[in-house]
C-alpha positions in Angstrom: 22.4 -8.5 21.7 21.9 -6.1 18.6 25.0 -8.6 16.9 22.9 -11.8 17.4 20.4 -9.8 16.1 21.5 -8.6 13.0 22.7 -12.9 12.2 19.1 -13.7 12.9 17.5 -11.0 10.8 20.4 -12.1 8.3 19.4 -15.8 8.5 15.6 -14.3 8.3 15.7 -13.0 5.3 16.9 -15.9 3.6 14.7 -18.3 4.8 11.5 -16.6 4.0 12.4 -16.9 0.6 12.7 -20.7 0.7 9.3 -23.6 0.8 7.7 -23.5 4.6 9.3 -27.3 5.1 12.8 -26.5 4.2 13.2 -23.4 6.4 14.1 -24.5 9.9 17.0 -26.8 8.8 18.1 -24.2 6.5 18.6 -21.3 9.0 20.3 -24.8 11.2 22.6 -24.8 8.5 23.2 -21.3 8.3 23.7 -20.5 12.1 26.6 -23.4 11.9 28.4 -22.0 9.1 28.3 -18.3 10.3 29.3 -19.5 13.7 32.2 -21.6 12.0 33.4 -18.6 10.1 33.4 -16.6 12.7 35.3 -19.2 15.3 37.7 -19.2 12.2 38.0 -15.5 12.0 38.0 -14.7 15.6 40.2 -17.2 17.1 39.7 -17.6 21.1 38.4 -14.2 21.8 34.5 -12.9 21.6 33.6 -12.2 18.1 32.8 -8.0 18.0 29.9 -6.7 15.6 32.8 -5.8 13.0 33.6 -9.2 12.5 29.8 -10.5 12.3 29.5 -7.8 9.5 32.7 -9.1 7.8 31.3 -12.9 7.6 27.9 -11.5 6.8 29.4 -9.5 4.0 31.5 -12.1 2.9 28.6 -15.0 2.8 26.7 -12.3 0.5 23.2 -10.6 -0.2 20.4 -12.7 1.4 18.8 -12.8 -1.8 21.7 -14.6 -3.5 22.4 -16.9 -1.0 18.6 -18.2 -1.0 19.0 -18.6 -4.5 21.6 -21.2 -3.8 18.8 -23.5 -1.8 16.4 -23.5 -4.2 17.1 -26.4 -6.7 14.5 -24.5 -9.3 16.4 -21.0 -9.2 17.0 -20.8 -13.0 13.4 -21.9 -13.7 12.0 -18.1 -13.5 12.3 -15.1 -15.6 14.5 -12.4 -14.0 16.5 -13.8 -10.6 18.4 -12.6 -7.8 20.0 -10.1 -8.0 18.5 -8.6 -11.0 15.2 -9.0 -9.4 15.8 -6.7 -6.6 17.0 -4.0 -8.8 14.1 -4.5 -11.6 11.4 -4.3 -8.8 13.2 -0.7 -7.4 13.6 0.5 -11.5 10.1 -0.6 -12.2 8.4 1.5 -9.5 10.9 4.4 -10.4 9.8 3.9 -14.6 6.1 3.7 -13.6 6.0 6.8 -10.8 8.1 8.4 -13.5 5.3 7.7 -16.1 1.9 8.9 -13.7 3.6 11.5 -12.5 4.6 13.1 -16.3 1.1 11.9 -17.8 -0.6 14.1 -14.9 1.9 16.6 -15.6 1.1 17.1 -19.3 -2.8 16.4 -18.3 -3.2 19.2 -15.9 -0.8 22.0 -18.6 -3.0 20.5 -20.8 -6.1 21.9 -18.7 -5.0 24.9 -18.3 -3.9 25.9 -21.8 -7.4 24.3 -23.5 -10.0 23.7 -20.8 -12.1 20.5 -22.6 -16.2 20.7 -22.8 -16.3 17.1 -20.9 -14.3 16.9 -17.9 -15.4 13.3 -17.0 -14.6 12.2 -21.0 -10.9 14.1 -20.4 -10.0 11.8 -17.4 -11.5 8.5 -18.7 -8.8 9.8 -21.9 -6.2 10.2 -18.8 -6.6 7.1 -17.3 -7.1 5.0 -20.6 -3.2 6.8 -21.4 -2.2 5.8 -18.0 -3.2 2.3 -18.4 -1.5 1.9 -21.8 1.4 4.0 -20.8 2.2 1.5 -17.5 1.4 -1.6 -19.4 4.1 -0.3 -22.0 6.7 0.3 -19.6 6.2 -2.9 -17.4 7.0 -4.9 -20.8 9.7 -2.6 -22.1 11.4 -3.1 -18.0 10.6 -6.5 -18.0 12.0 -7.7 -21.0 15.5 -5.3 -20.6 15.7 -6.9 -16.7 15.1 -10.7 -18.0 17.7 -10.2 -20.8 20.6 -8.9 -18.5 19.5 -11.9 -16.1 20.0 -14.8 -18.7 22.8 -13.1 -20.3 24.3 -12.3 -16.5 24.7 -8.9 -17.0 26.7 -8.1 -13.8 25.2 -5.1 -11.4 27.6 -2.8 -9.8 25.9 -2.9 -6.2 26.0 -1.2 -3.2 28.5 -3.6 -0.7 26.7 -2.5 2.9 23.1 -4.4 2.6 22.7 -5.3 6.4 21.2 -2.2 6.9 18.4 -2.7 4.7 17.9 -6.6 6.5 14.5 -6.8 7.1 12.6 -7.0 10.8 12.0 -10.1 12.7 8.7 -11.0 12.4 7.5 -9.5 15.9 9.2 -6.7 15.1 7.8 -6.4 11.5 4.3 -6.3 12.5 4.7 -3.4 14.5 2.6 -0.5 13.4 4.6 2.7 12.1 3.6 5.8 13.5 3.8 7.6 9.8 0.8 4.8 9.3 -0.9 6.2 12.1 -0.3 10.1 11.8 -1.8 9.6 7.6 -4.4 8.4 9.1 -5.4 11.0 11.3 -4.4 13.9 8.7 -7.3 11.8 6.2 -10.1 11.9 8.8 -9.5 15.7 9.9 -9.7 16.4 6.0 -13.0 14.4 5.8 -14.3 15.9 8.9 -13.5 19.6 7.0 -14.8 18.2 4.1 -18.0 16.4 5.1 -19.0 17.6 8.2 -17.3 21.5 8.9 -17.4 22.9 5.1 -20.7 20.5 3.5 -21.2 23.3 1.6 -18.2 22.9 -0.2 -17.6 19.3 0.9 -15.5 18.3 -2.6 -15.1 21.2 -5.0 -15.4 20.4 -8.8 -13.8 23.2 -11.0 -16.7 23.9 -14.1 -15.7 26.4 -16.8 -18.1 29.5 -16.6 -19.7 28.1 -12.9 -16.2 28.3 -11.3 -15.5 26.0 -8.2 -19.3 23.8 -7.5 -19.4 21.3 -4.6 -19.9 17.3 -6.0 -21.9 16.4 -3.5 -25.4 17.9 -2.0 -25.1 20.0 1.4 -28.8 18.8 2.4 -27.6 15.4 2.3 -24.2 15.8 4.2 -26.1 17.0 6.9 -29.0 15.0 7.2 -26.0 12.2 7.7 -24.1 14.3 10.4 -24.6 12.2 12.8 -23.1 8.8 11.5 -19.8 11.2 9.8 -19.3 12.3 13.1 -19.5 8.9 14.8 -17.4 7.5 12.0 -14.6 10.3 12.3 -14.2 10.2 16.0 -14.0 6.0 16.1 -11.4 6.9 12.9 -9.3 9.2 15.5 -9.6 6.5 18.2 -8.6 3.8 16.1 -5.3 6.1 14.5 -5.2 7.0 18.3 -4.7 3.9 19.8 -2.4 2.6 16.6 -0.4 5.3 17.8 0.1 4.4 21.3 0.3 0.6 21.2 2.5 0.4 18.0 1.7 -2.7 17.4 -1.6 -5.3 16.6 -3.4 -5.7 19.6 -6.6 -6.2 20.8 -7.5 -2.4 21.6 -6.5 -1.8 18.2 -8.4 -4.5 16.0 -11.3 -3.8 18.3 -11.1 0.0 16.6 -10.5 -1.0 13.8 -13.5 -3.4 13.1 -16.0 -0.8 14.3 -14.1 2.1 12.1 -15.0 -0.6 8.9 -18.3 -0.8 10.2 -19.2 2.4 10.3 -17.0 2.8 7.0 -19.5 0.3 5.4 -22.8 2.3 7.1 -21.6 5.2 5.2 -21.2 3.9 1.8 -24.0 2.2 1.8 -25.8 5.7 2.8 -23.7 7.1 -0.2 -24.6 4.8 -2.9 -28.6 4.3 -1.8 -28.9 8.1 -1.8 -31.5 9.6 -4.4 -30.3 12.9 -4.3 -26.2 12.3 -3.5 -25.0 15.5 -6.0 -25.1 19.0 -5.4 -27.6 20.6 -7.7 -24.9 22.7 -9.5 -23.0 19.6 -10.5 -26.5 18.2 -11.3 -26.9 21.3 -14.0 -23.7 20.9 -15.0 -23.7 17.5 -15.7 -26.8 17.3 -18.5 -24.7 17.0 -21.3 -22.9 14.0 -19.9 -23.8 10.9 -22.3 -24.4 8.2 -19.3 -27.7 7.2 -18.9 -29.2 7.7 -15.2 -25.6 8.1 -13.7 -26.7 12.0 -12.8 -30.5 11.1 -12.6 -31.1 13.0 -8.8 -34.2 10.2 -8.3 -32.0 6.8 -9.4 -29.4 6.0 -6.2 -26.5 4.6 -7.8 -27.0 1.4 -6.0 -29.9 0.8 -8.6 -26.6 1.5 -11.9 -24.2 -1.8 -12.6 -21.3 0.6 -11.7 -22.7 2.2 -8.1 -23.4 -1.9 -7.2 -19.7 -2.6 -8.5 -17.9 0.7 -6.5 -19.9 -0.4 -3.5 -19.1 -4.5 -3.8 -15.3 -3.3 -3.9 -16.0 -1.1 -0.9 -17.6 -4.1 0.9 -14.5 -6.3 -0.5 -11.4 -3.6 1.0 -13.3 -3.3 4.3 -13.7 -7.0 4.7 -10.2 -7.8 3.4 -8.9 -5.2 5.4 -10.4 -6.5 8.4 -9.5 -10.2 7.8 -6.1 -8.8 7.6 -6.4 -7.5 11.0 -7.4 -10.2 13.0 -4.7 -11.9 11.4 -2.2 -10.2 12.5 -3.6 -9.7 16.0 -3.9 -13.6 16.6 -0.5 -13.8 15.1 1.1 -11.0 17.6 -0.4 -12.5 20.4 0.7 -16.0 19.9 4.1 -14.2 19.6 3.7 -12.6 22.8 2.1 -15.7 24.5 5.8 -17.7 23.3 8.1 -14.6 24.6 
């Protein structure tokens, strides 16, 4: 029933705030004392959804109510409910802060084009970094005052509706998820396979738009992009259909991070990766053998460290997925 649903996503999202060994008896705990308040409120006849989201109301924020099982709940910075609201100001302070950094970087562009374009975004992302790291502690400290001095926060009252999934139902796969994913590989398949002679346009004052990478070498690896783009559309494919982790899917998805892996490593061992123009372009750049068309980046401290993190998301990312594949089907296997 979707009201016996809503109590256990209710009870849900309490308990997976609490220590593995405590949960069980917990939600126990809980299920008798919503089922006692709603015998009370109900009488003898069948308690209607109204009245489970009057006793859920009543009983309060999820959040909250964990708080009250965890003996250790003052022994933290910023608590429930300020917590909630600080993490949902944060990412509004710090999207705020990229996006008007970016802003005033590109009107900056435009009005003064600089000589170095790489030294102009290491000066962007160097602003970024010390812009974030300001706001985080000017946030931080404004949230963890108003929780010590219990500042009170006028809240919205109806918060079932944002309970979240049971777990089954969490790990289902959205299909935004699946349609980003295939918008990505058509853009890499115009960019890398369709258009190599553009492949990814760098704007150079006085050269005009210049492709980053070389065309030669795009399609001497034609045949692995277009392996690794079609097993990319099978894999956001069959996301799409089964909705969930399954076996098709990881089985996708392990062969789109091995061909993912094939490809860096043909990026990074390449000798001649960029496009003459950029090549030409880039002599006045002060970083010794970065540009050099005979020294792969593989054989540069930063090509090994861009490729190790490569290696680390794809691995990760696949770890991840088995995961949650033996996870759904031991759910499936209990149901």
């Amino acid at each position: 029933m979707k009201s016996d649903n809503l109590i256990e996503r209710y009870i849900y999202a309490i308990s997976r705030q609490l220590p593995q060994k405590s949960r069980e008896d917990t939600a126990r705990e809980l299920r008798t004392l919503i089922a006692d308040m709603l015998a009370e409120r109900c009488g003898e006849r069948e308690a209607a959804e109204e009245d489970i989201r009057a006793v859920l109301i009543e009983l309060g924020r999820p959040e909250e109510l964990a708080q009250k099982y965890l003996p250790q709940r003052q022994n933290c910075l910023i608590g429930q409910p300020h917590f909630r609201v600080y993490q949902l100001v944060l990412k509004i302070v710090l999207a705020a802060t990229l996006f008007g950094l970016s802003v005033a970087m590109v009107v900056e562009l435009v009005s003064a084009p600089p000589a170095n374009y790489l030294v102009k975004f290491g000066e962007w992302l160097l602003s970024l970094f010390s812009a974030g790291i300001q706001a985080f502690a000017y946030v931080t400290l404004i949230f963890a005052l108003f929780y010590r001095l219990d500042v009170k926060l006028d809240e919205e009252k109806d918060f079932l509706k944002d309970l979240p999934e049971l777990p089954e139902s969490a790990r289902a796969v959205s299909a935004a998820e699946s349609i980003v994913g295939l918008v990505f590989t058509v853009l890499f398949a115009l960019a890398f396979i369709v258009l190599p002679e553009r492949n990814i346009p760098i704007w150079i004052e006085g050269r005009g738009l210049i492709p980053l990478l070389n065309p030669e070498f795009l399609r001497n690896l034609k045949p692995l992009l277009i392996a690794s783009m079609g097993v990319g559309i099978v894999n956001d494919i069959t996301m799409l259909v089964e909705r969930r982790y399954s076996v098709p899917v990881l089985l996708t998805h392990l062969l789109d991070a091995f061909l993912t892996g094939l490809l860096a490593w043909a990026f990074f061992s390449a000798p001649k990766l960029f496009s003459p123009e950029f090549l030409d372009a880039a002599k006045g750049v002060e970083l010794p053998n970065l540009f050099n068309p005979n020294v792969p980046l593989i054989q540069l401290w930063l090509g090994r460290l861009l490729l190790g993190l490569t290696f680390l998301g794809l691995v990760a990312g696949s770890i991840s997925a088995i995961a949650k594949t033996i996870r759904a089907a031991g759910e499936s296997s209990r149901q």
